[in-house]
C-alpha positions in Angstrom: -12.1 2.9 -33.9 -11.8 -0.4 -31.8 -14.0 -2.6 -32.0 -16.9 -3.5 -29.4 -18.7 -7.2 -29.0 -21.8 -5.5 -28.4 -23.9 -2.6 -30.1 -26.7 -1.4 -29.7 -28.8 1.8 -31.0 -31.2 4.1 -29.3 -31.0 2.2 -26.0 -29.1 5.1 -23.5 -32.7 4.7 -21.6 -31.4 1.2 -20.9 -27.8 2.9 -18.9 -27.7 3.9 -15.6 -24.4 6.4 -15.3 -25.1 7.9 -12.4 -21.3 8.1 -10.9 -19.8 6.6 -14.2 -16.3 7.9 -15.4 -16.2 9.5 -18.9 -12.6 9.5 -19.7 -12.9 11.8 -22.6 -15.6 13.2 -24.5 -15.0 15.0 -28.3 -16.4 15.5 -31.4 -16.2 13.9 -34.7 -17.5 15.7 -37.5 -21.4 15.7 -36.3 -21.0 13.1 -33.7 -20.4 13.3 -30.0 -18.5 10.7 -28.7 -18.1 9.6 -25.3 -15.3 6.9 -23.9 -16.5 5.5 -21.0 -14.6 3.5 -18.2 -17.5 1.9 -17.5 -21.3 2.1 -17.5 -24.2 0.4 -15.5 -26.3 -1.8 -17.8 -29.6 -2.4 -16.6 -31.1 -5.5 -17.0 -33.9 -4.1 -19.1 -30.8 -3.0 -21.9 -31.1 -5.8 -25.0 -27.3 -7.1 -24.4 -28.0 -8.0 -20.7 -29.0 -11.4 -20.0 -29.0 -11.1 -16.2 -32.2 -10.3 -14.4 -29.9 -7.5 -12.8 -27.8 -4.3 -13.9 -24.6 -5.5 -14.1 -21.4 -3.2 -15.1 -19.5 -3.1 -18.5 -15.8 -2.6 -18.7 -15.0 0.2 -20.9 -17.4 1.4 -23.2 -18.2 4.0 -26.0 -21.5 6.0 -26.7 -22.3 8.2 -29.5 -24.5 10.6 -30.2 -25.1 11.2 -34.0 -26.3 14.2 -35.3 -25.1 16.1 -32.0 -26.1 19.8 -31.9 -25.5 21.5 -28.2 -27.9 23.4 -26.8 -26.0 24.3 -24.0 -22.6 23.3 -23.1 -20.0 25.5 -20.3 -17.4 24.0 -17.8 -18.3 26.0 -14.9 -15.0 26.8 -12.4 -15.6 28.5 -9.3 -17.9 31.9 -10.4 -16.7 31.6 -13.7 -18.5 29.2 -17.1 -17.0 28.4 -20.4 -18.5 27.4 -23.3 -18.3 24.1 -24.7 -18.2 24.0 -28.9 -17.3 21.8 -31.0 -13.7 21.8 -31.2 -13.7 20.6 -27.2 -12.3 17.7 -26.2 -13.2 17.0 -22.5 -11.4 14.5 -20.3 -11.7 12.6 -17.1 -15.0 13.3 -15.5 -17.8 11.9 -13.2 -21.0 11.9 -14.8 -23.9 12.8 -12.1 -27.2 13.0 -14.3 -27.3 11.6 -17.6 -31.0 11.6 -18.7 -32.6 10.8 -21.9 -35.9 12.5 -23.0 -37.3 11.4 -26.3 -38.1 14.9 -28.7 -39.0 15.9 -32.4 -37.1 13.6 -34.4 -35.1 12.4 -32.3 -33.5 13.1 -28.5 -32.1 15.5 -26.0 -29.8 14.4 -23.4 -29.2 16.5 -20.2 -25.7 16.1 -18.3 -24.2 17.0 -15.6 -20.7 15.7 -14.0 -18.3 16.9 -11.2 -14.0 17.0 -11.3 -13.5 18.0 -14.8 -9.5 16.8 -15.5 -9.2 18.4 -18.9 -10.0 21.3 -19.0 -9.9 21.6 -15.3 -13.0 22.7 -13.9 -15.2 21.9 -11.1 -18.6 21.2 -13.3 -19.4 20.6 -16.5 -23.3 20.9 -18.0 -24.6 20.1 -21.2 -28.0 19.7 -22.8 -27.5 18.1 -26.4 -30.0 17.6 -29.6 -29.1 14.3 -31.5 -30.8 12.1 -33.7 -29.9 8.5 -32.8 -27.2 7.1 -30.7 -25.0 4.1 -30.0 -23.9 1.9 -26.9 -20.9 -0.2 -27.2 -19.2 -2.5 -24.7 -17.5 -5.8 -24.5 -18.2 -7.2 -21.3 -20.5 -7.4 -18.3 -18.9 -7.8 -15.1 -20.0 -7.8 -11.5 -23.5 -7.0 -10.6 -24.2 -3.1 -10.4 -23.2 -1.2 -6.8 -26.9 -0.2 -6.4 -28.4 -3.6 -7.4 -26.0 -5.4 -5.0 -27.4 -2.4 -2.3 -30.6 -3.2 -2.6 -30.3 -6.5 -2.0 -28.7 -6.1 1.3 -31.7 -3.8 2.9 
């Protein structure tokens, strides 16, 4: 695996990926692994010095201990399952939230324009017990932090 400058664990509250490209996502062994092309760092995330969300270049999140709950690529009228063995590339991720639950986490996902397998959506809700967030840099200030300012 390649290494990242920064690491941190438990802090996906600390991410905003609303609109953030996944370029794949795949197991290994118990772990789900997500490569990111990029991922809104809020300023509240322990790596971010700026009193702003600023953006990463690529990253990596994993989710150790990853059981799906529910997991289909959904393509017109018709849903697959996720397992496993998938290996799911080049999407936008839409809702990526966090809740805290016994022993650990659940994450709920949704993203749009599926490349690999094609589909139109996928959907997961995911059961982990601790995750990773891994990046190199911070770049530009985040789109909706430099929206704000302008209203």
């Amino acid at each position: 695996m390649a290494q990242f400058r920064y690491v941190s664990e438990n802090t996906i509250e600390h991410l905003s990926l609303h609109d953030c490209g996944c370029s794949v996502m795949r197991f290994d062994g118990d772990d789900l692994i997500f490569e990111m092309q990029w991922m809104e760092v809020l300023a509240t995330h322990p790596d971010n010095p700026f009193p702003q969300a600023h953006q990463s270049g690529k990253g990596r999140m994993i989710l150790h201990g990853a059981h799906i709950e529910l997991g289909e690529l959904i393509k017109g009228d018709k849903s697959s399952p996720i397992d496993k063995t998938a290996q799911v590339k080049d999407f936008e991720i839409l809702v990526f939230d966090e809740e805290k639950s016994d022993g650990g986490f659940e994450l709920s996902l949704y993203g749009i324009s599926v490349g690999e397998p094609k589909a139109d959506f996928i959907q997961m809700k995911i059961r982990y017990s601790s995750s990773e967030v891994m990046f190199n840099e911070l770049g530009g200030e985040s789109w909706f932090e430099t929206f704000e300012s302008m209203q």
